[in-house]
MOPAC internal coordinates of N, CA, C and O (Angstrom, degrees):
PM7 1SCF
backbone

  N    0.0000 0     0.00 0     0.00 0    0    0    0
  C    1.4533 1     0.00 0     0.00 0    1    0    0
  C    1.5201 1   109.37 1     0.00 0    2    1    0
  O    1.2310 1   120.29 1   -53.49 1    3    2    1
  N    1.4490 1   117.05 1   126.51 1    3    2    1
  C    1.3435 1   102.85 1   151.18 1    5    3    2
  C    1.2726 1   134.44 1  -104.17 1    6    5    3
  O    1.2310 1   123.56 1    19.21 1    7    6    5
  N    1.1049 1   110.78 1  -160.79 1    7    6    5
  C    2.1096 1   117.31 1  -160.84 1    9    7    6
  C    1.2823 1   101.27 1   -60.76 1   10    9    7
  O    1.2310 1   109.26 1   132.25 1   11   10    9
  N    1.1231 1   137.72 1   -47.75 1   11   10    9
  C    1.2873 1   105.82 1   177.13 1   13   11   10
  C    1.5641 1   126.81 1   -78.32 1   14   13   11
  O    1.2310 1   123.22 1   153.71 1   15   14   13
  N    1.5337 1   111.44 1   -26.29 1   15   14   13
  C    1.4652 1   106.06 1   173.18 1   17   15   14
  C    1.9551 1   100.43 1   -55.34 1   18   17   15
  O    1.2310 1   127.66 1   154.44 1   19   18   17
  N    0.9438 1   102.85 1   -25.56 1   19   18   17
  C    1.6386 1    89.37 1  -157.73 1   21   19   18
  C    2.0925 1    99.03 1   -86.30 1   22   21   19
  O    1.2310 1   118.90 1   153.01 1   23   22   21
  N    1.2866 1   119.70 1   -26.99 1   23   22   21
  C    1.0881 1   143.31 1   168.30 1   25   23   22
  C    1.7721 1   110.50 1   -44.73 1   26   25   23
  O    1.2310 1   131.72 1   117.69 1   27   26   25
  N    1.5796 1    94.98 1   -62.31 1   27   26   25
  C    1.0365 1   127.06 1   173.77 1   29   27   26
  C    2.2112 1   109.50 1   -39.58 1   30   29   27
  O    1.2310 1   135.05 1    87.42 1   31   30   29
  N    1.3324 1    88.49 1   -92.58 1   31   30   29
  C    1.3963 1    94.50 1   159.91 1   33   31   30
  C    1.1512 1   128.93 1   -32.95 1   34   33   31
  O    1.2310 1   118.56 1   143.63 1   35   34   33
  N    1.5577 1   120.36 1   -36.37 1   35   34   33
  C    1.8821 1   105.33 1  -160.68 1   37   35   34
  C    1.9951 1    77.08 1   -82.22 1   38   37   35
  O    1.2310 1   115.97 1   147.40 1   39   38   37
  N    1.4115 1   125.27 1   -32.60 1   39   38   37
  C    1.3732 1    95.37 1  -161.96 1   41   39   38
  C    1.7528 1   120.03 1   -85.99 1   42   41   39
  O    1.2310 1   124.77 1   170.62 1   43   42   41
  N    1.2934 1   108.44 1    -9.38 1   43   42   41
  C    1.6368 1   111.28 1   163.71 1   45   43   42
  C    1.3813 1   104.65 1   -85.00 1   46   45   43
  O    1.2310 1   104.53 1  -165.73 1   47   46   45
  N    1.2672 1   146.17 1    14.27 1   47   46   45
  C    1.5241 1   133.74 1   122.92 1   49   47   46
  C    0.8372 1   116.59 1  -103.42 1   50   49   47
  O    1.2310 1   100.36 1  -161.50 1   51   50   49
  N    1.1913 1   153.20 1    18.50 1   51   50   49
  C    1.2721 1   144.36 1   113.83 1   53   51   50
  C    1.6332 1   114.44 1   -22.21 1   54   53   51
  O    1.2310 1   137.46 1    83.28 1   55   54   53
  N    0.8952 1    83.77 1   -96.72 1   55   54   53
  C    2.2107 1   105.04 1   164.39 1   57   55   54
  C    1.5428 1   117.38 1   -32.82 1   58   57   55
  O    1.2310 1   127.80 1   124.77 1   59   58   57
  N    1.5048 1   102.58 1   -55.23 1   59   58   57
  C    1.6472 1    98.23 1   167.01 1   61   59   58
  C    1.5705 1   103.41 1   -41.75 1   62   61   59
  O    1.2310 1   124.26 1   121.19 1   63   62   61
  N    1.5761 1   109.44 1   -58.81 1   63   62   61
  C    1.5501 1   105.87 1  -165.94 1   65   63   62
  C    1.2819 1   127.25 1   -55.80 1   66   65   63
  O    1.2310 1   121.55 1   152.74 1   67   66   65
  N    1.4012 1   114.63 1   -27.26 1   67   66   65
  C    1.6012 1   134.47 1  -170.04 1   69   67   66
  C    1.9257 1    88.73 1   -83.39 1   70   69   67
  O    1.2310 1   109.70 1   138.63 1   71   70   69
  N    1.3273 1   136.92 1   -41.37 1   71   70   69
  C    1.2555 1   128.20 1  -170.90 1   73   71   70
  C    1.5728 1   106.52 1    98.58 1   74   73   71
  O    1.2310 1   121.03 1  -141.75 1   75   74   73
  N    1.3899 1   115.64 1    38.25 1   75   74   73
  C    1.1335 1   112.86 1  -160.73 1   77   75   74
  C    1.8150 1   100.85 1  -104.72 1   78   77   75
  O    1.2310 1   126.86 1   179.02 1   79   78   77
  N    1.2640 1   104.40 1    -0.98 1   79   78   77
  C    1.8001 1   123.15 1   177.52 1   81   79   78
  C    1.8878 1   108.81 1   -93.37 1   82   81   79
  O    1.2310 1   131.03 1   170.37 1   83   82   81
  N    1.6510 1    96.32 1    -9.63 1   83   82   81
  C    1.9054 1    84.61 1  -168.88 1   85   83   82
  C    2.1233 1    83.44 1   -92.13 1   86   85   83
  O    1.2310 1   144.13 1     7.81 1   87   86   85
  N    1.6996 1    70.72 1  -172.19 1   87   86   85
  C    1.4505 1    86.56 1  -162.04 1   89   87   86
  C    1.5546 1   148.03 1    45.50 1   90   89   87
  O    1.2310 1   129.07 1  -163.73 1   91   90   89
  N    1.5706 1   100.13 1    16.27 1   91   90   89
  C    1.8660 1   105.45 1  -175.12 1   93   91   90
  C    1.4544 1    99.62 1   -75.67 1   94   93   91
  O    1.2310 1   137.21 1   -10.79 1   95   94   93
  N    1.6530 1    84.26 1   169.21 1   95   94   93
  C    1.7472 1    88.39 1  -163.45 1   97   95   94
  C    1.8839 1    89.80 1   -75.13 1   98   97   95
  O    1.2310 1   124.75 1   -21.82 1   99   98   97
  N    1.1450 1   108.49 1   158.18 1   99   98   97
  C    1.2596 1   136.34 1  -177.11 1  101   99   98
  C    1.5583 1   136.84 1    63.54 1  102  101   99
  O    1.2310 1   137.71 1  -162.01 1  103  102  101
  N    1.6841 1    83.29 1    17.99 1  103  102  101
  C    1.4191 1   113.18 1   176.22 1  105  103  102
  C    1.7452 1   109.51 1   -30.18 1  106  105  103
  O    1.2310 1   109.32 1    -6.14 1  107  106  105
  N    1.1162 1   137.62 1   173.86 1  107  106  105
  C    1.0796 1   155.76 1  -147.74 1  109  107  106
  C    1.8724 1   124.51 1    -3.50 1  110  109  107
  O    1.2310 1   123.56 1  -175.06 1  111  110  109
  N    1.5263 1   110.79 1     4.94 1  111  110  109
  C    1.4120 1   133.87 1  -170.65 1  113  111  110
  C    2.3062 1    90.74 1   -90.83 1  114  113  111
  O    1.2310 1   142.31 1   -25.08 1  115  114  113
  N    1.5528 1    74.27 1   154.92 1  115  114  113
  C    1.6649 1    86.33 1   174.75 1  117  115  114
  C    1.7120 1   103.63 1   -78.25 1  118  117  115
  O    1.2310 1   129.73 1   -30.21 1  119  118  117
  N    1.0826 1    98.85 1   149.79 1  119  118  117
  C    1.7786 1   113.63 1   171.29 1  121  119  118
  C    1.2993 1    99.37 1   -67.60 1  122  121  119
  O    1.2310 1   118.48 1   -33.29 1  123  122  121
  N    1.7691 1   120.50 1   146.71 1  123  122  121
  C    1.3200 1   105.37 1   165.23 1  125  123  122
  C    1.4890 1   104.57 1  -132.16 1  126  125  123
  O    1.2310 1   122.97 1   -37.82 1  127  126  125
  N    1.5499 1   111.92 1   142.18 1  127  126  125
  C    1.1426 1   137.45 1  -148.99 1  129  127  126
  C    1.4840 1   107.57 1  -113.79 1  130  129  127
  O    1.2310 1   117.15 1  -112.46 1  131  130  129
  N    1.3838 1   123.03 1    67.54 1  131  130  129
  C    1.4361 1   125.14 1  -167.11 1  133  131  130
  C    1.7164 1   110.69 1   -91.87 1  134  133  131
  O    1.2310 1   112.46 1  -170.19 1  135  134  133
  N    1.2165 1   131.84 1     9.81 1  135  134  133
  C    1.3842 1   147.31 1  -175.72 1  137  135  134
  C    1.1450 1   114.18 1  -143.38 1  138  137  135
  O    1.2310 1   131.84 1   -51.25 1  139  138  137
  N    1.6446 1    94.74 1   128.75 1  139  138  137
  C    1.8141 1   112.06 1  -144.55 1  141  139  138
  C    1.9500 1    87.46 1  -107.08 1  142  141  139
  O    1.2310 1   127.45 1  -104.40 1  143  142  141
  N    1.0160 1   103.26 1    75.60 1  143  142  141
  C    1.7682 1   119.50 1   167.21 1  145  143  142
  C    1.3854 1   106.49 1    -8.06 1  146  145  143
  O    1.2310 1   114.72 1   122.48 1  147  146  145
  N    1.4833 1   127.62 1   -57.52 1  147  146  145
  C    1.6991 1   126.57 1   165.20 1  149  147  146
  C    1.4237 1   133.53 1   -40.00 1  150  149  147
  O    1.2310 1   130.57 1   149.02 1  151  150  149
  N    2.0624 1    97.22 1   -30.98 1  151  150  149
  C    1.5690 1    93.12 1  -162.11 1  153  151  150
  C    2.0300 1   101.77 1   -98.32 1  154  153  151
  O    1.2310 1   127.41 1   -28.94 1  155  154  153
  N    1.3827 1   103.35 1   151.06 1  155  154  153
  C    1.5732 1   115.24 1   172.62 1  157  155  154
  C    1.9659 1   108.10 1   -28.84 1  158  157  155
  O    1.2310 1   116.35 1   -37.55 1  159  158  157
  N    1.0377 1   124.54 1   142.45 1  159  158  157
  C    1.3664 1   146.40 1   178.92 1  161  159  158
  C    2.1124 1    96.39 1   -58.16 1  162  161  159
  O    1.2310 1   125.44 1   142.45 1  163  162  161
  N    1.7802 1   107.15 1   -37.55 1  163  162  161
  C    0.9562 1   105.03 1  -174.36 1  165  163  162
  C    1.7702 1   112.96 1   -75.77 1  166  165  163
  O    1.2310 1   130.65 1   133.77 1  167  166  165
  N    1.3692 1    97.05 1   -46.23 1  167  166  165
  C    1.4345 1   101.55 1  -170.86 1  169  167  166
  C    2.0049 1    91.97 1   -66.75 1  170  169  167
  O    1.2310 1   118.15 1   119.13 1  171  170  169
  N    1.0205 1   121.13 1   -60.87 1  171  170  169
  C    1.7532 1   104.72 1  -176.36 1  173  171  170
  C    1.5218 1   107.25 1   -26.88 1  174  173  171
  O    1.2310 1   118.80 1   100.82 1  175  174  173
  N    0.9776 1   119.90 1   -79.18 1  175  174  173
  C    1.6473 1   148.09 1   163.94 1  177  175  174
  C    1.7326 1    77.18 1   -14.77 1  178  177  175
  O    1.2310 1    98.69 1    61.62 1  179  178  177
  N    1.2888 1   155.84 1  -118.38 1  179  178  177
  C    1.0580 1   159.29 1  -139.05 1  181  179  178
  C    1.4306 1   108.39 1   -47.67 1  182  181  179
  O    1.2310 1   122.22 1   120.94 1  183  182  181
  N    1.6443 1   113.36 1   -59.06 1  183  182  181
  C    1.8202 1   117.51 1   179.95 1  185  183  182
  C    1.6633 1   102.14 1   -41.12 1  186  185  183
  O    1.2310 1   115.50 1   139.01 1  187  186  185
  N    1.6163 1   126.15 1   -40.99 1  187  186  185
  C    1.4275 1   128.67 1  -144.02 1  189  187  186
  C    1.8284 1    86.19 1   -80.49 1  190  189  187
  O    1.2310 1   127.58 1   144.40 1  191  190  189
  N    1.4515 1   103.02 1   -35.60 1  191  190  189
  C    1.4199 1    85.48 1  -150.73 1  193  191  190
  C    1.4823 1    96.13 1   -80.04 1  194  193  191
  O    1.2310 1   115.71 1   142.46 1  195  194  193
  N    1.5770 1   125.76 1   -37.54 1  195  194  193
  C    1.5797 1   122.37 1   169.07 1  197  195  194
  C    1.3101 1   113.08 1   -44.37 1  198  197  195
  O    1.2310 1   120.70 1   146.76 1  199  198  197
  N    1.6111 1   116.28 1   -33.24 1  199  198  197
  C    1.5364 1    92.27 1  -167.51 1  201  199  198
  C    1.2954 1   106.03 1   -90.08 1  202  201  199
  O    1.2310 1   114.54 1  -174.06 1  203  202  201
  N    1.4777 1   127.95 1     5.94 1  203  202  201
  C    1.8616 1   128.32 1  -167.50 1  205  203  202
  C    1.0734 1   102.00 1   -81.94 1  206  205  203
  O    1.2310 1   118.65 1   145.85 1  207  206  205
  N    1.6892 1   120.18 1   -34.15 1  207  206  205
  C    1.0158 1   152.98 1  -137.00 1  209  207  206
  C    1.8420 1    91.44 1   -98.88 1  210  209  207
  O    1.2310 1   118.06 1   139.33 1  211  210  209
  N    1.5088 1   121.29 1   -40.67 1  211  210  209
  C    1.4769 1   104.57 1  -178.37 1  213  211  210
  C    1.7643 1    87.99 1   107.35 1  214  213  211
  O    1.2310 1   104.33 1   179.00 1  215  214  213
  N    0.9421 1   146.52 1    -1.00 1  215  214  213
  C    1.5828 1   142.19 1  -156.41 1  217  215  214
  C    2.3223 1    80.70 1  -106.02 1  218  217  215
  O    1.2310 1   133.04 1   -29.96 1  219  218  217
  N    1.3520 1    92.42 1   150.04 1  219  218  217
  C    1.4743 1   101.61 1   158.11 1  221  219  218
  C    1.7265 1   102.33 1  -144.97 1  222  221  219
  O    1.2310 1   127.18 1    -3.30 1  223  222  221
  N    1.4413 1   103.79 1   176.70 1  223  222  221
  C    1.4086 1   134.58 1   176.11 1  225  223  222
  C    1.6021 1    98.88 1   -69.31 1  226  225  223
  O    1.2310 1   126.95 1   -38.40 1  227  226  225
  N    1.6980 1   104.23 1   141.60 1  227  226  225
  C    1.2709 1   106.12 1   171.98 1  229  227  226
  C    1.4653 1   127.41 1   -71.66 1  230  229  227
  O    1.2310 1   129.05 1   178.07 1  231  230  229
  N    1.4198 1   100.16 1    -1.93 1  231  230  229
  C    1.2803 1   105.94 1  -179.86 1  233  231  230
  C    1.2755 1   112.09 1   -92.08 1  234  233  231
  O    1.2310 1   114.78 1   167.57 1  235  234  233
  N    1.6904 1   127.51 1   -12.43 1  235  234  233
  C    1.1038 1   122.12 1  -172.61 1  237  235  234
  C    1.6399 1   104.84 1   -88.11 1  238  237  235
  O    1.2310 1   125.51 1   157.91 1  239  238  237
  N    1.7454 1   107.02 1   -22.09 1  239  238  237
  C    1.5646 1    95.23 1  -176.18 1  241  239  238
  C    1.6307 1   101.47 1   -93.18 1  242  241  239
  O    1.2310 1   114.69 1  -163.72 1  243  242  241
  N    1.4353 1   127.66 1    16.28 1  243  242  241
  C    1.2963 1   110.23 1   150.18 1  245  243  242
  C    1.2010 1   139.59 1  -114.85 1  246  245  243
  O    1.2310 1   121.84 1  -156.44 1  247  246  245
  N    1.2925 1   114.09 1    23.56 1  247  246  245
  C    1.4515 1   143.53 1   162.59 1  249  247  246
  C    1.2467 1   107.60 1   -87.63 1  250  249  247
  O    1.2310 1   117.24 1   131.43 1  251  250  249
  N    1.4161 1   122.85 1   -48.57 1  251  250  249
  C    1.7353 1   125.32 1   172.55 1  253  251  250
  C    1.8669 1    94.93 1   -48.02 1  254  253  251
  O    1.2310 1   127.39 1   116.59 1  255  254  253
  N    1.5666 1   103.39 1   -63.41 1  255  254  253
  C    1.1990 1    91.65 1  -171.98 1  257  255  254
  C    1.7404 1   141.94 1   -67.35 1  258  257  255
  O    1.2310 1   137.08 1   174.76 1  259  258  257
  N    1.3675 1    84.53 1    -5.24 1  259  258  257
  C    1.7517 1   112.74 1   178.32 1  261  259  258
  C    1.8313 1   105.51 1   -75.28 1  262  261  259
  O    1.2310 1   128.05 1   144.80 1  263  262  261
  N    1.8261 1   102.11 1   -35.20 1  263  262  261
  C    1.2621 1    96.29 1  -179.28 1  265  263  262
  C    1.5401 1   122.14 1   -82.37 1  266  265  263
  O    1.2310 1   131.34 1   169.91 1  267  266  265
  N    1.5684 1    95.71 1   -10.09 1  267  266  265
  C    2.0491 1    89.34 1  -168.09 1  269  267  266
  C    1.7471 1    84.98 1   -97.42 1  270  269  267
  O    1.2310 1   120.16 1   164.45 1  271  270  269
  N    1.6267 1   117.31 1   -15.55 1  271  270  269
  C    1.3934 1    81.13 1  -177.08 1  273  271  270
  C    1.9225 1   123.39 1   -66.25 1  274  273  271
  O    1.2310 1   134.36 1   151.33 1  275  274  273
  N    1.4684 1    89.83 1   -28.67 1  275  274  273
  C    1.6486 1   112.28 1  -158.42 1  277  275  274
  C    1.8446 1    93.22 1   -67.50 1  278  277  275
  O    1.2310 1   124.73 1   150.71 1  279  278  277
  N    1.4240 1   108.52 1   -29.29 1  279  278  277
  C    1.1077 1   110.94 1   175.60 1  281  279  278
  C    1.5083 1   120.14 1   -68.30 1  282  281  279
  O    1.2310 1   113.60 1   143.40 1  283  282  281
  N    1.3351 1   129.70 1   -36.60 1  283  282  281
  C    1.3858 1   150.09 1   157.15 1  285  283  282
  C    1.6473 1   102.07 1   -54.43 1  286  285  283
  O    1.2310 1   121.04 1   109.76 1  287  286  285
  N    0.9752 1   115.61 1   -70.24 1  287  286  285
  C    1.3562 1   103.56 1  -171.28 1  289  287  286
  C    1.9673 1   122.90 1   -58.02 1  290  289  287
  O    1.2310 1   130.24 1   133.55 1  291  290  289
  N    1.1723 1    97.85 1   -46.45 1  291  290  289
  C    1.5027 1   102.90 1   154.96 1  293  291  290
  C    1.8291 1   133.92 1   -33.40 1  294  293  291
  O    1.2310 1   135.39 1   150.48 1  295  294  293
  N    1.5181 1    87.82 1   -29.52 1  295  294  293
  C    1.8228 1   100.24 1   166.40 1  297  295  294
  C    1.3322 1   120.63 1  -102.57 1  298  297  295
  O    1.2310 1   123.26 1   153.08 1  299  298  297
  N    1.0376 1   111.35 1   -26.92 1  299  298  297
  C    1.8060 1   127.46 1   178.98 1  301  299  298
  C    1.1074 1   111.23 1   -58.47 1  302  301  299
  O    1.2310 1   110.67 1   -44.34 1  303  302  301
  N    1.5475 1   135.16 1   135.66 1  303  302  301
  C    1.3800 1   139.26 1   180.00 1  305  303  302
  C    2.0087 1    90.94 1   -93.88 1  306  305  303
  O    1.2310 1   119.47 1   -20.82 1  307  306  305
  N    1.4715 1   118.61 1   159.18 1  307  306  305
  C    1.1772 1   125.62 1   173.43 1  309  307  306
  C    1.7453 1   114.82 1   -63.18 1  310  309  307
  O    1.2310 1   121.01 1   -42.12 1  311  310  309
  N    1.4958 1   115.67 1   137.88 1  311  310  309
  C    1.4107 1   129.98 1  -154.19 1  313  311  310
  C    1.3776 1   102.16 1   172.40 1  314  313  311
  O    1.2310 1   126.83 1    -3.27 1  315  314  313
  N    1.2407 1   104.47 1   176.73 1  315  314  313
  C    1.3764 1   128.97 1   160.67 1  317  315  314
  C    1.3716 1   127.33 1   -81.56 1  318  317  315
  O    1.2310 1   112.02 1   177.89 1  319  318  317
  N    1.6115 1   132.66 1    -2.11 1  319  318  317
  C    1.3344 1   126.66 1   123.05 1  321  319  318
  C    1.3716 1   125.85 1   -64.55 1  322  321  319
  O    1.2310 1   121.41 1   122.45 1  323  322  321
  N    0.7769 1   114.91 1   -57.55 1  323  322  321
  C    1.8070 1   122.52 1   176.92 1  325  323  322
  C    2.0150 1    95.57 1   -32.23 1  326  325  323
  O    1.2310 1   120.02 1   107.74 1  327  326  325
  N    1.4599 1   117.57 1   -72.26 1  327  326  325
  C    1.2327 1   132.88 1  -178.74 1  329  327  326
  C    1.6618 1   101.95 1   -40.51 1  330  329  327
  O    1.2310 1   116.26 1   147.21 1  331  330  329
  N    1.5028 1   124.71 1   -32.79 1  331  330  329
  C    1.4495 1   108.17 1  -164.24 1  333  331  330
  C    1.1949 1    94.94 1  -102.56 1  334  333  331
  O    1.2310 1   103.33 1   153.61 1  335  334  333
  N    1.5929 1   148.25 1   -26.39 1  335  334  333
  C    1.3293 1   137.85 1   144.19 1  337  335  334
  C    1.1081 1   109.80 1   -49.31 1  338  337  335
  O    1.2310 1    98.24 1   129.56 1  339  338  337
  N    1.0994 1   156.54 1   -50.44 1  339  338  337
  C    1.3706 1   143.45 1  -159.52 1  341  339  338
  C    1.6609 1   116.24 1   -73.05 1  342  341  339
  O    1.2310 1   120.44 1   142.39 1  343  342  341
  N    1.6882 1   116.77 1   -37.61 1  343  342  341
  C    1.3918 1   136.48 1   135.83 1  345  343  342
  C    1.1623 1   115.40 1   -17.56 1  346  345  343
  O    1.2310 1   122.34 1   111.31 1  347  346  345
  N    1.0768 1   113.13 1   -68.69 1  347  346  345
  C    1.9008 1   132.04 1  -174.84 1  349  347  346
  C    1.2132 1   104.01 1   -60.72 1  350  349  347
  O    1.2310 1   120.02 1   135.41 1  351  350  349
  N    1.7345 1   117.57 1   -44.59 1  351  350  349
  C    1.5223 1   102.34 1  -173.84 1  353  351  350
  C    1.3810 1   115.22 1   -94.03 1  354  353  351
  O    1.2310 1   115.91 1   169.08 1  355  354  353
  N    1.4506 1   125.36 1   -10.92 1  355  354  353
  C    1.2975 1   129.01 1   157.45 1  357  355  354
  C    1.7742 1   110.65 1   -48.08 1  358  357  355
  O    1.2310 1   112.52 1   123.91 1  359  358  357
  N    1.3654 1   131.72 1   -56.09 1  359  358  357
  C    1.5364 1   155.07 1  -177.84 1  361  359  358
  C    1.5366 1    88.62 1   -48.36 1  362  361  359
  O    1.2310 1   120.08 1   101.79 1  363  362  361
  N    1.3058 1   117.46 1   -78.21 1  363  362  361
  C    1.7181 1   122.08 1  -171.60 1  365  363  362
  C    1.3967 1   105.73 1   -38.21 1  366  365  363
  O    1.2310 1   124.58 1   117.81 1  367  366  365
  N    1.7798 1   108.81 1   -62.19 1  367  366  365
  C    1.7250 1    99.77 1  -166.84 1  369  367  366
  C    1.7112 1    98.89 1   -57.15 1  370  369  367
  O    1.2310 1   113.60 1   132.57 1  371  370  369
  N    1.1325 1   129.70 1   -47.43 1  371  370  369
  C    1.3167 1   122.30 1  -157.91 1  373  371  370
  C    1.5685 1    92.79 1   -63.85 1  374  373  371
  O    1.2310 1   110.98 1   109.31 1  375  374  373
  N    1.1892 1   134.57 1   -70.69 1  375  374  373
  C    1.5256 1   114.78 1   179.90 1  377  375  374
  C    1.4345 1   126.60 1   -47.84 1  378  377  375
  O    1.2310 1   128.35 1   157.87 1  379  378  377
  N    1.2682 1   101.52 1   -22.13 1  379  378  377
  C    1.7226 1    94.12 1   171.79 1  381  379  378
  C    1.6732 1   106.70 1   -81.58 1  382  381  379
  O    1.2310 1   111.76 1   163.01 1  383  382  381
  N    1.6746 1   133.13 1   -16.99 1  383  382  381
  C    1.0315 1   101.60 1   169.23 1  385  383  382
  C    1.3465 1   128.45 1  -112.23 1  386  385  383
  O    1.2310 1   125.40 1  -143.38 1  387  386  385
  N    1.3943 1   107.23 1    36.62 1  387  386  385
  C    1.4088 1   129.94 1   155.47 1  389  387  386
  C    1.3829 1   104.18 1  -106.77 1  390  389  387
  O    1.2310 1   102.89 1   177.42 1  391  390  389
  N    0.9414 1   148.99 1    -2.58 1  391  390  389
  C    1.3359 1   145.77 1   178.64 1  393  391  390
  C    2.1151 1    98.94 1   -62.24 1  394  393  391
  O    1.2310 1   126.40 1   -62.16 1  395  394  393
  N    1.7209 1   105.31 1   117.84 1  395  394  393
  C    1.2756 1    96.91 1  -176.83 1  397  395  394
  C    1.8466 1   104.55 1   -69.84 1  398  397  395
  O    1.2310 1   125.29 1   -13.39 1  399  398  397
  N    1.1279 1   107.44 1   166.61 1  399  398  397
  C    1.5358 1   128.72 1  -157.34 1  401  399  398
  C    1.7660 1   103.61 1  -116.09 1  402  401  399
  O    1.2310 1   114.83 1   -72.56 1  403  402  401
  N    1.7214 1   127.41 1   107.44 1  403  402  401
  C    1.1562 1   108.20 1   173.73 1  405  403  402
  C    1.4639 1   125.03 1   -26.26 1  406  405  403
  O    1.2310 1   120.10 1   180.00 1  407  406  405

């Protein structure tokens, strides 16, 4: 460690000790982490404004749809529906794992 990491530290316990960490706003809630640290400043800047906007990734509406199928099929007795969902969800995974990856 150097001087300032160690600087650093003695004065956020300091403060811990004084109680100067209780009561912040959003105290006991999870942090939320909507910026993916890896991707370009530009592309963030783009995800924020699609998602303000109500727009998602195509990959996210075929995971929704990956989940109601698996959910459908789970009730379905074996047939020729069962067979054409199961088709369908074979098609999805394969596009989802070609789906390119930021």
């Amino acid at each position: 460690m150097n001087l300032f990491d160690i600087l650093a530290e003695q004065r956020i316990a300091e403060a811990f000790r004084r109680g100067e960490f209780e009561h912040l706003p959003g105290a006991g809630r999870p942090l939320m982490f909507d910026d993916d640290p890896l991707l370009s400043p530009d592309t963030r800047m783009m995800n924020r404004i699609l998602k303000n906007a109500g727009f998602a990734p195509a990959e996210v509406g075929m995971r929704r749809e990956l989940a109601t199928l698996s959910a459908e099929l789970a009730a379905l007795p074996a047939g020729t529906q069962r067979d054409r969902l199961m088709q369908r969800r074979n098609h999805l995974l394969l596009q989802l794992a070609q789906t390119p990856r930021n």
